[in-house]
N, C-alpha and C positions, 0 to 999 in steps of 0.2 A: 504494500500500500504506500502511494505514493504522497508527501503532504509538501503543503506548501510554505515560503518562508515566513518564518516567525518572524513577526519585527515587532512584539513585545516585549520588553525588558526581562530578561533570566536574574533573578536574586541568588545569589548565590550565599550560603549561609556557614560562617566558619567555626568552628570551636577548636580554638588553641591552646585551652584554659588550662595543659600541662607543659606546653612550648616555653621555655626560657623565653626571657625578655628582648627586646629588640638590640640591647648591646653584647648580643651574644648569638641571636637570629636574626636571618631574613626573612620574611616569610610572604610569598608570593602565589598567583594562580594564573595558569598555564591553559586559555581555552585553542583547540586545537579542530577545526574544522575537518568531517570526514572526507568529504566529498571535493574537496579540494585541497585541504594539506594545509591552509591557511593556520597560522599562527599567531596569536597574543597574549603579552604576557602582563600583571597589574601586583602593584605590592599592595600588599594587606595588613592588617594588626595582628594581633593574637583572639581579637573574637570580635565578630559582629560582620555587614554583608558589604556585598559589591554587587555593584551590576555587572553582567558582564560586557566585555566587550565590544564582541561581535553579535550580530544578531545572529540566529539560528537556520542555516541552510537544512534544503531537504536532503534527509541521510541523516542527520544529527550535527552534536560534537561534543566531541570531550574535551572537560573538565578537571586538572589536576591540581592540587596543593602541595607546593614544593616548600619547605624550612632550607636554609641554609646555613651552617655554621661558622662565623664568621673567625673562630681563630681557626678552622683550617681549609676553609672555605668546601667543606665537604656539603652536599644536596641532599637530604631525602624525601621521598616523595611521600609523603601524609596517607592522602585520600587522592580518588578519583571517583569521576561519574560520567556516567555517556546518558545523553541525552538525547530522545529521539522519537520517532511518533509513535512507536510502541514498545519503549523499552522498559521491562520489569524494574522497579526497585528493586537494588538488595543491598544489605547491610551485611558485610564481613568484620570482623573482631578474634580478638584471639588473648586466650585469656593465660598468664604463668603468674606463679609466685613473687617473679620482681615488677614489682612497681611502678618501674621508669617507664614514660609513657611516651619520650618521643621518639626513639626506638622499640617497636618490640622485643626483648628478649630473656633467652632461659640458661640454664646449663647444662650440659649434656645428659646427665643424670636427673633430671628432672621433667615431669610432668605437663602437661599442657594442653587446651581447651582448643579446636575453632569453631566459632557459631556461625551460621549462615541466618539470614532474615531475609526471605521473597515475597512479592507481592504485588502483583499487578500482569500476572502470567493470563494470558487469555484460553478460556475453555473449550470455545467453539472449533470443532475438528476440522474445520473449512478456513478457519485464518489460518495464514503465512505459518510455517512451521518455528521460523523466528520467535515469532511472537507469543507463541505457546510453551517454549522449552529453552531453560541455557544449560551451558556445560559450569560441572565446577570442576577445577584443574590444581590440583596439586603438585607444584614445580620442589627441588629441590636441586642445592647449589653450594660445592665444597668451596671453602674459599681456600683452601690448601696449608702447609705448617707456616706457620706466623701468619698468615694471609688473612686480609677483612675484606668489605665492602669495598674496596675502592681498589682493591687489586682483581675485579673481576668482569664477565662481561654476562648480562644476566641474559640477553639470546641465546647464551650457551647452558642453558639451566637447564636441568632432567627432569621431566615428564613423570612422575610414579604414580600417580590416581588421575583417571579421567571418568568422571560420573556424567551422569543428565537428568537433571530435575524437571519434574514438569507439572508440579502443584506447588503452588503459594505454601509458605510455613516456613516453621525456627526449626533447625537441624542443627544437633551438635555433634564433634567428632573429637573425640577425645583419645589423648597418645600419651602411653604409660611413663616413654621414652621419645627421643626422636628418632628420626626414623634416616635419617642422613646415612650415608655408607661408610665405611672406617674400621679397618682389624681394630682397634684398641677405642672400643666403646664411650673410655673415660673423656675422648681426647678429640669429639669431633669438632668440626673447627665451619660453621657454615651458616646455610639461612634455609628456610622452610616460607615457601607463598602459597597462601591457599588461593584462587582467583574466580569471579563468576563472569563467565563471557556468554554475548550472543552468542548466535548461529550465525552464519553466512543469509544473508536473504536476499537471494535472488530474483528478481522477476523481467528480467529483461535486459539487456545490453542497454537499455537507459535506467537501470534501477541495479545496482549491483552492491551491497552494503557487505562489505566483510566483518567478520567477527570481530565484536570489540567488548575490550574488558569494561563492564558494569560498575565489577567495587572486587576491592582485594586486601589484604593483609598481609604482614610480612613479619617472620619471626627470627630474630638472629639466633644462634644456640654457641654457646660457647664452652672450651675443653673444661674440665673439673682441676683445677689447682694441686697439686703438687710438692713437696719438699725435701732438703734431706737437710741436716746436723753433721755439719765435716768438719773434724777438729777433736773429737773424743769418741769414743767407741767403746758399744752393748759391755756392763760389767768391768769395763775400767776403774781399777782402784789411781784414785788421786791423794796427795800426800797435803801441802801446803802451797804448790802454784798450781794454777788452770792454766789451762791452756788457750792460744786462741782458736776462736769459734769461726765457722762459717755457715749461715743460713742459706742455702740454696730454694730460691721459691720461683716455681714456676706455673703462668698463666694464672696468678691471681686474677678475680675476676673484678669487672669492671668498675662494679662497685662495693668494695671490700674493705675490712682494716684485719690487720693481718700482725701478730706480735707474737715472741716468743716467753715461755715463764720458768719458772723453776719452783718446785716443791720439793720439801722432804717424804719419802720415800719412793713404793715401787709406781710404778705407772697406771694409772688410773684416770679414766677418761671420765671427764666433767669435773674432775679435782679443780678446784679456784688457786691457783698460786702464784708468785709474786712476778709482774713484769718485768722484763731483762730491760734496763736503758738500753734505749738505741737499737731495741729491736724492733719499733714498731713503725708500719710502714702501712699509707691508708690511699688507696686506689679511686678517685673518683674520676674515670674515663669512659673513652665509647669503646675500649678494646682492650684485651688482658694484657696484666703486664708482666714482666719476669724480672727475679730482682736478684743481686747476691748482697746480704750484709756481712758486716765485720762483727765481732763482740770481742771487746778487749773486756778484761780487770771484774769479770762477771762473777770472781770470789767474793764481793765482800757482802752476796745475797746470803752465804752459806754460813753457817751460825754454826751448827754443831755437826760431828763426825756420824758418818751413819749412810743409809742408802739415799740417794736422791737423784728426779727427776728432771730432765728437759723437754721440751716439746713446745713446736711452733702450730698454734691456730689460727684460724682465718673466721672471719665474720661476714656473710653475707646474709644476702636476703633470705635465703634458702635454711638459715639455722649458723651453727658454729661447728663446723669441722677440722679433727687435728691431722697435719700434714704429716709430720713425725714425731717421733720421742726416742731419746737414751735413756737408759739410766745407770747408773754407777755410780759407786764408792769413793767418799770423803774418809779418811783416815789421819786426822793433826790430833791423836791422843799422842801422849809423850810417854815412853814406859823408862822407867830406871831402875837397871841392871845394880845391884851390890850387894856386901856384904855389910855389919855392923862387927867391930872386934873390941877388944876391950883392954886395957893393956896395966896388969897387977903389979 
């Protein structure tokens, strides 16, 4: 079905209400004409509307919200919407344990939600098949070892679910884990899009609409953090010096604080014990970090001779996990060897 130019104003309606402030974003919208390729683009706030630009040709157009981060001039694209004379609503979302909302994302070892919301799919078995059904498209995309976002090229993203809906409703699809590819499970390193697109609607060498994505989401997932203790070793008896420490931490996650502690005795997980100066080290990024610290002069936490513990944890959204732990022997008792004699 063929419709004719809109030349009523499209509102367009923003909610940015988790987007950092404008000395830290950009944040603009991208209308993008189908039928002709035609391009423009308008800067926005963080909430409330715009008109759009262009008016509306027959075929549609889409509609994108792009942020920009201005210390490293990185893009990401928000939302989108295609607009068109019978394109279904839908509402993509995707729901993890962190919070951050102007990226999506989780940890490899972690759980995760997408909801889909349609509505405006037509019943009648005689309209365009367009019109009656879209694809949802589940892409998947490794960004490789140390690799993020911006080292990749998402046309080359894998395909692993393609469904077709074709009644109005909320669906959810829920994942125990992610589902990325990668021998060492703890460690995948990628993004996860779930996507709702038309159909192709054809009706003619003057009517050719190809499939265009609706609404989508995107979810980053990042590897599970890491550590070791280089500098003393499982049941080492120590006398009166320590030794120096090395924390080796890798792929802390984006947003984490991360410190190492020391208690007296054996190793017990959730023990509270005293922070090591200068062990603590606190992540607030878009991408994991890896880190080596030093620990000099970390004797003077040690009070009395006996068994005691080290271990480096990390705090994220996801709870408090320990990367490692030693433990080993403090031994500064003094023993004196002698005799008593007596002399008549």
């Amino acid at each position: 079905m063929k419709v004719s130019k809109v030349t009523t104003a499209l509102v367009f309606a923003m909610f940015l209400g988790g987007v950092a402030g404008a000395q830290t974003y950009t944040n603009f919208i991208r209308q993008v004409q189908v039928n002709s390729g035609a391009e423009w683009e308008v800067p926005v706030e963080k909430a409330g509307e715009q008109l759009s630009p262009l008016a509306i040709d027959p075929g549609g157009a889409r509609f994108e919200l792009w942020t920009v981060r201005s210390s490293t001039l990185t893009e990401y694209l928000l939302d989108q919407r295609y607009v068109g004379s019978y394109v279904p609503q839908a509402f993509v979302e995707v729901e993890s344990e962190d919070p951050y909302v102007t990226v999506h994302r989780t940890r490899a070892d972690r759980p995760f939600t997408f909801r889909v919301s349609l509505s405006g799919l037509l019943t009648d078995p005689s309209a365009p098949e367009a019109s009656r059904k879209v694809r949802l498209l589940h892409y998947l995309q490794e960004y490789g070892a140390d690799g993020n976002e911006a080292t990749i090229n998402r046309d080359e993203a894998t395909l692993a679910e393609d469904a077709v809906l074709e009644e109005d409703g909320a669906f959810s699809y829920y994942y125990p884990l992610s589902t990325l590819p990668g021998e060492d499970r703890s460690k995948l390193r990628g993004e996860e899009t779930l996507t709702v697109s038309t159909l192709r609607d054809y009706q003619g060498e003057d009517y050719d609409i190809p499939p265009y994505q609706v609404a989508s989401v995107r979810l980053q997932v990042w590897p599970v953090a890491d550590g070791a203790i280089v500098g003393i070793e499982e049941g080492q008896s120590l006398r009166f010096e320590t030794p120096q420490i090395q924390l080796i931490l890798n792929d802390l996650y984006p947003d984490s604080r991360t410190f190492a502690q020391l208690y007296q005795g054996p190793a017990n997980l959730g023990q509270e014990g005293e922070p090591i100066p200068g062990s603590a080290i606190v992540i607030n990024d878009a991408v994991p970090n890896s880190r080596v610290l030093v620990l000099d002069h970390w004797d003077s936490l040690i009070k009395d001779s006996g068994e005691w513990t080290m271990e480096i944890l990390t705090q994220t959204p996801f709870g408090v996990d320990r990367l490692a732990h030693v433990t080993f022997t403090i031994d500064r008792d003094i023993k004196v060897n002698g005799t008593v004699t007596t002399i008549e």
